[in-house]
C-alpha positions in Angstrom: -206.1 21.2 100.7 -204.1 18.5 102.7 -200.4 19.3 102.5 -198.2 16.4 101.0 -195.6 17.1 103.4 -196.1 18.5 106.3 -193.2 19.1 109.3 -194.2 20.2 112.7 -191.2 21.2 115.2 -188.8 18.8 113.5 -186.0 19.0 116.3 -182.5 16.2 115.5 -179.8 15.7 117.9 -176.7 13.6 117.3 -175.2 13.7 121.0 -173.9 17.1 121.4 -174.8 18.4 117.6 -177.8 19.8 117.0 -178.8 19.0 113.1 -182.1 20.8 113.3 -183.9 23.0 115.4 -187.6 23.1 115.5 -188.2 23.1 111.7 -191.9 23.0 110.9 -193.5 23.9 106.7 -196.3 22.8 104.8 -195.5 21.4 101.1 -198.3 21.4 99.0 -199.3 19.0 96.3 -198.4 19.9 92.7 -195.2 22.1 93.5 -191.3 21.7 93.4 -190.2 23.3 95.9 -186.6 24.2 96.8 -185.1 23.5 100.1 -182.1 26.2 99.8 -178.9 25.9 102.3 -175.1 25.9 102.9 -173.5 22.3 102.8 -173.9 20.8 106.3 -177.4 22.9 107.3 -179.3 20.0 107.4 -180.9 19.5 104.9 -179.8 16.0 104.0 -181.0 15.1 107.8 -184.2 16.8 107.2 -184.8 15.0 103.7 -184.2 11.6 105.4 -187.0 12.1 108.1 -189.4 13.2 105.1 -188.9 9.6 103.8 -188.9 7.6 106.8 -185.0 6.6 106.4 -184.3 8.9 110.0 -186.3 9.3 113.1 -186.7 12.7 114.9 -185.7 13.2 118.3 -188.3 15.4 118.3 -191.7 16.4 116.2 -193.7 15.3 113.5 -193.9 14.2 110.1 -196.3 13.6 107.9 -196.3 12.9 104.3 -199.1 11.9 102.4 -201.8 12.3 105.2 -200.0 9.3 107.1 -196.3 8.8 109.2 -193.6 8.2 107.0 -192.4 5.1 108.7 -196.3 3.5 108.6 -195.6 0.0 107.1 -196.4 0.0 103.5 -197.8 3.6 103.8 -195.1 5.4 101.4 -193.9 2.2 99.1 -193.9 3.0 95.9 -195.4 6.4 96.2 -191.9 8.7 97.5 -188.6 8.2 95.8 -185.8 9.7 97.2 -182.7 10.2 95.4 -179.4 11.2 97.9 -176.3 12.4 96.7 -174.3 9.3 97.6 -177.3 7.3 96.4 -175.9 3.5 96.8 -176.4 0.5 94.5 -175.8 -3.0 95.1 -172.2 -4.0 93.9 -172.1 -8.1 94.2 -174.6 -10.9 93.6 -175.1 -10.2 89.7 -172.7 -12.1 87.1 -171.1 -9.4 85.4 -171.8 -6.9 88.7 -174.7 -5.0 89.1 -175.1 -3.0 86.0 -177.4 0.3 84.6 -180.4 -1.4 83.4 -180.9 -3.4 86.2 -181.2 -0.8 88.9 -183.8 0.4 86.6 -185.6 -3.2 86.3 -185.4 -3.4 89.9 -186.6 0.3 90.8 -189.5 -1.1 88.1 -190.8 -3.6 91.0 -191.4 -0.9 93.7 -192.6 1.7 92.0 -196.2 1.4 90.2 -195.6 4.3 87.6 -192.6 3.3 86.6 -191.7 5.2 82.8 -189.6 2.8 81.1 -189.8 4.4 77.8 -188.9 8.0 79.8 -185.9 6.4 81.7 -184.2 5.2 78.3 -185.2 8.5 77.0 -183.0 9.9 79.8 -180.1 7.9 80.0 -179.5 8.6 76.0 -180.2 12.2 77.0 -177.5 11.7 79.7 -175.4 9.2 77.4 -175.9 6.9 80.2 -174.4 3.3 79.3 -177.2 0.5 80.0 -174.9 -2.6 80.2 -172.1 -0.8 82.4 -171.6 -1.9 86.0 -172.7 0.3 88.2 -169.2 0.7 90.1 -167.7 1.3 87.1 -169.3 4.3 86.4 -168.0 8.1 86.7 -169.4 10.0 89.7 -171.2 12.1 87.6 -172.7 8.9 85.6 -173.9 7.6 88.8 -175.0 11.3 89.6 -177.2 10.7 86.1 -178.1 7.2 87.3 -180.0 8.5 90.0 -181.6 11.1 88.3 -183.4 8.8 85.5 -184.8 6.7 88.5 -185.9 10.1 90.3 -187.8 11.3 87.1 -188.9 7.8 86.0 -190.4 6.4 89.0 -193.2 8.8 88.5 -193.9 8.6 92.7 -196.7 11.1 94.4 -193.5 12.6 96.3 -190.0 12.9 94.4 -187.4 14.1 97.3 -183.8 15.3 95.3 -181.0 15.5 97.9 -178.2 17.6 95.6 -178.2 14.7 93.0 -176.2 16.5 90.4 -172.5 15.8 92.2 -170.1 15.2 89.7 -172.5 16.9 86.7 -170.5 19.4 85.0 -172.8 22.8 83.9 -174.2 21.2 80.7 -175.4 18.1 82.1 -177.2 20.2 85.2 -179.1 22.1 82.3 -180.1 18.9 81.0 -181.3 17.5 84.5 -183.0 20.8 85.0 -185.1 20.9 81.7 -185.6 17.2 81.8 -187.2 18.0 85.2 -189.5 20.8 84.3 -190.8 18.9 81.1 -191.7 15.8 83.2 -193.0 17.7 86.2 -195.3 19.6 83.1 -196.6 16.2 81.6 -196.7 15.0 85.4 -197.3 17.2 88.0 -196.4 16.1 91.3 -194.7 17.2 94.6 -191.1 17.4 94.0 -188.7 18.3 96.3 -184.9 19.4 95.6 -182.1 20.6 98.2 -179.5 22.3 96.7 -176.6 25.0 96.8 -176.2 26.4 94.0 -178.9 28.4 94.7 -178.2 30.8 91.0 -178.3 28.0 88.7 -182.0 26.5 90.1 -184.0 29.6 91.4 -185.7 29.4 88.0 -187.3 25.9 88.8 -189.0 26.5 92.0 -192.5 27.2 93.1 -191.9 27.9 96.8 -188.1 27.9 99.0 -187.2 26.5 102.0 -184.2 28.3 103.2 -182.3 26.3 106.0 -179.3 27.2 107.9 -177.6 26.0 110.9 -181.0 23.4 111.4 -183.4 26.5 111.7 -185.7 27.7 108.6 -185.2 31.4 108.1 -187.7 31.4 105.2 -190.5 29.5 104.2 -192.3 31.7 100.9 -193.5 31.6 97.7 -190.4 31.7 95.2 -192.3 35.0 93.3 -192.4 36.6 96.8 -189.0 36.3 97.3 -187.7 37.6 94.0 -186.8 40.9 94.4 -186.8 41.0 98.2 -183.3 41.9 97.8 -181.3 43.3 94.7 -177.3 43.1 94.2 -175.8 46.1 92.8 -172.3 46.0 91.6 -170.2 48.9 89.8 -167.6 51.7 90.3 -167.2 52.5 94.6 -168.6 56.0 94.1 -171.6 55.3 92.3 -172.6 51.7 94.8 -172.0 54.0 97.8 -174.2 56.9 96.6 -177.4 54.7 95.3 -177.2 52.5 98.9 -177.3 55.7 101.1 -180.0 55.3 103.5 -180.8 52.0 102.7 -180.0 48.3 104.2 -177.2 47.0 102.9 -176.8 43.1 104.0 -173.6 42.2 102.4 -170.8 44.5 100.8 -167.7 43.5 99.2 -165.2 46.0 97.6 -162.1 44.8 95.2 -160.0 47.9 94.3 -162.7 51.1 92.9 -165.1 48.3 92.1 -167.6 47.4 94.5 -170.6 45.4 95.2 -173.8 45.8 97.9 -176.8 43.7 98.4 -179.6 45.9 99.5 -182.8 44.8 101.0 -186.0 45.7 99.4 -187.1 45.7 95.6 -186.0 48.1 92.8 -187.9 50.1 90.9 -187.9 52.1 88.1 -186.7 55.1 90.0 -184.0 53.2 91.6 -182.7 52.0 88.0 -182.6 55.5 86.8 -180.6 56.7 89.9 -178.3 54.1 90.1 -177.3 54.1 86.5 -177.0 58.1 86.5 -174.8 57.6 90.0 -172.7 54.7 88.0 -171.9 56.8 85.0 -171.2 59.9 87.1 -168.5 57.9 88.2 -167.5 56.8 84.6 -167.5 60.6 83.5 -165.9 62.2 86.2 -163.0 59.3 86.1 -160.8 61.4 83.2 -160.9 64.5 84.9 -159.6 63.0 88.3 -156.8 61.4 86.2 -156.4 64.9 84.4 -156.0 67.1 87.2 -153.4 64.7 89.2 -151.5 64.9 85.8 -152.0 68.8 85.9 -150.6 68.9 89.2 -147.3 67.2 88.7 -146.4 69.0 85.5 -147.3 72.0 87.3 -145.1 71.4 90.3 -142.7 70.2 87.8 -142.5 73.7 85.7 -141.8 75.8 88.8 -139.2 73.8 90.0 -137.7 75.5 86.6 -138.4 79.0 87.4 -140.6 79.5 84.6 -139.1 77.7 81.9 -141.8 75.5 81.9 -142.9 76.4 78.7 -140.5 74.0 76.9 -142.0 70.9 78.7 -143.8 69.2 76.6 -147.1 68.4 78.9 -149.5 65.9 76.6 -151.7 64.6 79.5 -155.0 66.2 78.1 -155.0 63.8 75.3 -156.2 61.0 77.9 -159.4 63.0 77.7 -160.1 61.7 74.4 -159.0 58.2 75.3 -161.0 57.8 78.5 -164.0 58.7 76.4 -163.5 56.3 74.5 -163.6 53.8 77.4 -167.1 55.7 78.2 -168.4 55.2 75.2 -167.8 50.9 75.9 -169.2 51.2 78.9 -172.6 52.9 77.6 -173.2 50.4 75.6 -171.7 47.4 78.3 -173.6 48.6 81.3 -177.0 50.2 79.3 -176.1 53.9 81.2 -178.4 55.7 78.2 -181.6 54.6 80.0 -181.1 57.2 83.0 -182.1 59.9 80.1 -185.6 57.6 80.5 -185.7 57.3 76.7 -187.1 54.1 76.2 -186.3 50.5 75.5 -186.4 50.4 71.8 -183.3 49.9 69.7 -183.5 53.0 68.5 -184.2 55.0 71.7 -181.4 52.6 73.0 -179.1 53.6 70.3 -180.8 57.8 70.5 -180.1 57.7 73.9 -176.3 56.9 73.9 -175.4 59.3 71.3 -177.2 62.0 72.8 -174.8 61.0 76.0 -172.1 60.7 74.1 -172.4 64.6 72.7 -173.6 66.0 75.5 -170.1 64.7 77.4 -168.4 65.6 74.7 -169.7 69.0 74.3 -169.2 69.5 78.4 -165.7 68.2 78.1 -164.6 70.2 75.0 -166.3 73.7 76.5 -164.1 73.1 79.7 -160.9 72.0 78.0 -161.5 75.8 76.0 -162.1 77.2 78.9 -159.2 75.5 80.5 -157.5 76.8 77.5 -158.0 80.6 77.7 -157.0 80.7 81.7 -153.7 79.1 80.9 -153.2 82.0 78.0 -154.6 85.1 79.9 -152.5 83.9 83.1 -149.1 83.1 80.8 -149.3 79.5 81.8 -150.4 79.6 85.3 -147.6 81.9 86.1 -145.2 79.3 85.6 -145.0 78.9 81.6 -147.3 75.7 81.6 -148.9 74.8 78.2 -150.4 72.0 79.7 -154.0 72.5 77.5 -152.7 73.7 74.5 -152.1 70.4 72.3 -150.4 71.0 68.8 -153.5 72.7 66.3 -156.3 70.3 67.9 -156.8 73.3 70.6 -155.5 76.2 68.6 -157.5 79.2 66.9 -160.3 81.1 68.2 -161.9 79.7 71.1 -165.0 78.7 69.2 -163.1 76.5 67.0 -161.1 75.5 69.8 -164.3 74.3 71.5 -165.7 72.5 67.7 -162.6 71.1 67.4 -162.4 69.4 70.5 -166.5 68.9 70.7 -165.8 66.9 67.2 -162.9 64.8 68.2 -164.4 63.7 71.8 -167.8 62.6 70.1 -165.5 60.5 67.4 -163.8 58.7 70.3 -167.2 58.1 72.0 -168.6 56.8 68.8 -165.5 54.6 68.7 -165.8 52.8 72.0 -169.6 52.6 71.3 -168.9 51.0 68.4 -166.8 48.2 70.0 -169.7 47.9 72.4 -171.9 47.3 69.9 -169.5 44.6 68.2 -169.5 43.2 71.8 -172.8 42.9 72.1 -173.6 41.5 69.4 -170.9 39.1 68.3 -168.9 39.1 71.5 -164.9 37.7 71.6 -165.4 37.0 68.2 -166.9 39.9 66.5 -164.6 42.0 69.0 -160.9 40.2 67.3 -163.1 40.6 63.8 -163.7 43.9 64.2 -159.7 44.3 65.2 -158.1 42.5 62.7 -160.0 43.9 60.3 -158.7 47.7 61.2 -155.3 46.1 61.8 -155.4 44.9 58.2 -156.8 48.3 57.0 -154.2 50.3 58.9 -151.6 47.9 57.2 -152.6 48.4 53.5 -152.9 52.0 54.3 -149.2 52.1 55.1 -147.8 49.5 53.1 -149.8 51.6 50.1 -147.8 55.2 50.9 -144.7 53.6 51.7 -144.5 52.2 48.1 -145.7 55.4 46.9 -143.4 57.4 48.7 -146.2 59.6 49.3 -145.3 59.9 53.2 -144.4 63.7 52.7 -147.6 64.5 50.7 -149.7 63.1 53.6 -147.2 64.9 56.4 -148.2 68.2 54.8 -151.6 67.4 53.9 -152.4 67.1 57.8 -150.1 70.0 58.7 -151.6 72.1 56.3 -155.2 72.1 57.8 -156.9 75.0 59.5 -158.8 74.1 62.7 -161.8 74.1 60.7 -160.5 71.5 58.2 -159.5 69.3 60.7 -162.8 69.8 62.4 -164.2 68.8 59.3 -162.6 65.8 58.6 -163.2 64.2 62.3 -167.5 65.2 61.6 -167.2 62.9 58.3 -164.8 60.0 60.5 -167.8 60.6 62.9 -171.3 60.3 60.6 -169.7 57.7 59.3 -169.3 55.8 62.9 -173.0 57.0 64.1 -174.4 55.5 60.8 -172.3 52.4 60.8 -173.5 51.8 65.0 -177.1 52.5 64.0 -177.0 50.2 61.1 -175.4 47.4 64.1 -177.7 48.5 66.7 -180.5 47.6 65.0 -179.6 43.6 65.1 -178.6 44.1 69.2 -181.4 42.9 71.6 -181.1 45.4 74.3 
């Protein structure tokens, strides 16, 4: 099959800078293709040669099995759209105005698609009996883009034509593009920068920088040549050991890698167990620093210690409630390989949460017993002994605490969940509606003077009753997420 562009050791000089540097592809017909690049790599330069407006200092072009510059050999059959695409501005009454740079791009090009250029400039609320020089730089952005689409030539060459297009007007350019080039297949040809927002449009990408292609591939061959991961420091640094990393950027404990080669299965499941290692082992890095200072801090007393009231455990329970968020924010239950279902997604991230709250609450006893056999690390500590939550035997010790970690893992998982599926607004829902709960619920004792009934209610319970009561908070939690899981696509 003839190529409908084809550019042989394309080589441009302007005195002493070199625009492009022996730049040679094959376009075929039928395809959009993307010519991908910095601003100032050329490809404006190289788009011109294509359609005969620039002459190389060296190569060749051809376009449409002929030269580009053959008299009469393109007219009518490339269009090609520039970024500072210019109209004529005098020698109409009333100035040169929308509708007639469409009646006059109507005389050059055969296939003209009057019906789809009105189509498009209402799509683009593009004013028909407006001057041209009167319009907004993203009007005349629009302006070019209906005569790109309706001219309906072999070759359509977009140089960046969306300048001046805010986001929602690009989606429109881009879906108006993809339904024309369906109904109308035909080479098209876009340069552009803003490489995330188009990769979805594109057949094959020329990737120019500094004049010199550095690729020329199908776009599906190039998807997944390289994968960006992003999360805590630890966990980035762990999965990119041994592998080529092309870019890395770090911002405080957050960091972010862009590794060469694709990702597979094994890969997901390696870097989301290294990313919640880092999530899990975060409270205990925090507890032990705490630890330390108290510890420090009660042998500077020479073993009065014991009266120092040491609470930093408790940000055991409120870290995993940040891990809970997160299981459900960055999909960590999918290293246990359970599946992509809702309710594998949803099995999956209770399972974590009581298997780290099990893990946590068996250490905290653990922690527990040492400080009492050793009469508080020699020192009179009672750092892991918090009120009754850790009192009693060390079984209940261990429920107790297995019980209350799992409810504050449900708890963040549930304002994942919210997040998910209702984001900011479900989030502030879900928050002013405990607020307002929370409120009642005082407002309610307070005028029942029932605030000592409650005090000794809560005082009065064993470790087991207080066990009890945080399994009921929980079930309710787990059903309540399972119930808002089911709606979440995952």
């Amino acid at each position: 099959m003839t190529p409908s562009i084809s550019v042989a050791g394309i080589t441009r000089r302007y005195r002493d800078q070199l625009a492009l540097d022996q730049v040679s592809f094959d376009i075929e017909p039928g395809s959009i293709t993307g010519l991908l690049g910095r601003n100032g790599a050329g490809k404006t330069t190289l788009l011109r040669i294509i359609a005969g407006q620039e002459f190389p200092t060296r190569g060749s072009v051809s376009v449409l099995d002929g030269s580009p510059v053959a008299p009469d050999h393109l007219l009518g059959r490339v269009v090609f759209i520039r970024e500072d695409q210019r109209y004529p501005e005098y020698g109409v009454p009333g100035g040169f105005q929308v509708w007639h740079a469409f009646k006059a791009a109507s005389w050059f090009y055969p296939g003209w698609d009057a019906e789809l250029a009105e189509d498009l400039a209402d799509a683009f609320t593009l004013p028909l009996r407006r001057s041209v020089r009167r319009l907004s730089r993203g009007m005349r952005s629009a302006l070019g883009i209906v005569i790109g689409l309706a001219a309906q030539a072999e070759v359509t060459l977009f140089d960046e034509p969306y300048a001046g297009l805010d986001p929602v007007a690009r989606q429109i350019f881009y879906d108006c593009l993809l339904a024309d080039y369906a109904a109308h297949p035909r080479t098209m040809m876009l340069s552009t920068h803003l490489i995330d927002e188009a990769a979805g449009l594109f057949e094959r990408v020329v990737v120019i920088d500094r004049g010199q292609i550095m690729l020329d591939a199908a776009a599906d061959d190039v998807r997944g040549a390289a994968i960006s991961v992003s999360g805590p420091a630890i966990g980035v640094e762990e999965f990119t050991t041994g592998r080529t990393v092309w870019n890395r950027r770090r911002i405080g404990g957050q960091q972010s890698a862009v590794v060469a080669g694709p990702l597979d299965d094994n890969d997901r499941v390696r870097f989301q167990m290294a990313d919640g290692l880092a999530y899990t082992a975060l409270p205990w890095g925090v507890l032990g620093i705490n630890f330390l200072i108290w510890y420090i801090i009660a042998g500077s007393f020479g073993g009065g210690g014991a009266q120092i009231p040491a609470y930093s455990v408790c940000a055991i329970y409120l870290v995993n409630y940040f891990v809970g968020m997160f299981t459900i924010f960055r999909s960590l239950p999918f290293a246990f390989a359970l599946g992509v279902s809702r309710r594998s997604y949803y099995s999956g991230t209770v399972l974590l949460g009581a298997g780290l709250a099990a893990i946590y609450g068996l250490l905290l006893t653990l922690l527990k017993v040492l400080e009492e056999v050793s009469d508080g690390w020699g020192v009179g500590l009672h750092f892991f002994r918090v009120g009754y939550i850790l009192a009693g035997p060390w079984y209940l010790t261990w429920l107790t605490s297995f019980v209350g970690l799992t409810l504050m893992f449900m708890y963040g998982m549930s304002f994942g969940v919210v997040w998910r599926r209702w984001r900011l607004a479900g989030i502030l829902a879900f928050s002013c509606t405990q607020v307002a709960a929370l409120l009642i619920w005082v407002i309610t004792i307070s005028s029942s003077h029932a605030w000592t009934g409650v005090g000794y209610f809560f005082t009065s319970l064993s470790a087991a009753g207080f066990t009890g009561l945080l399994a009921g908070a929980t079930a309710l939690l787990v059903a309540g997420g399972y119930g808002a899981m089911r709606r979440v696509t995952v």
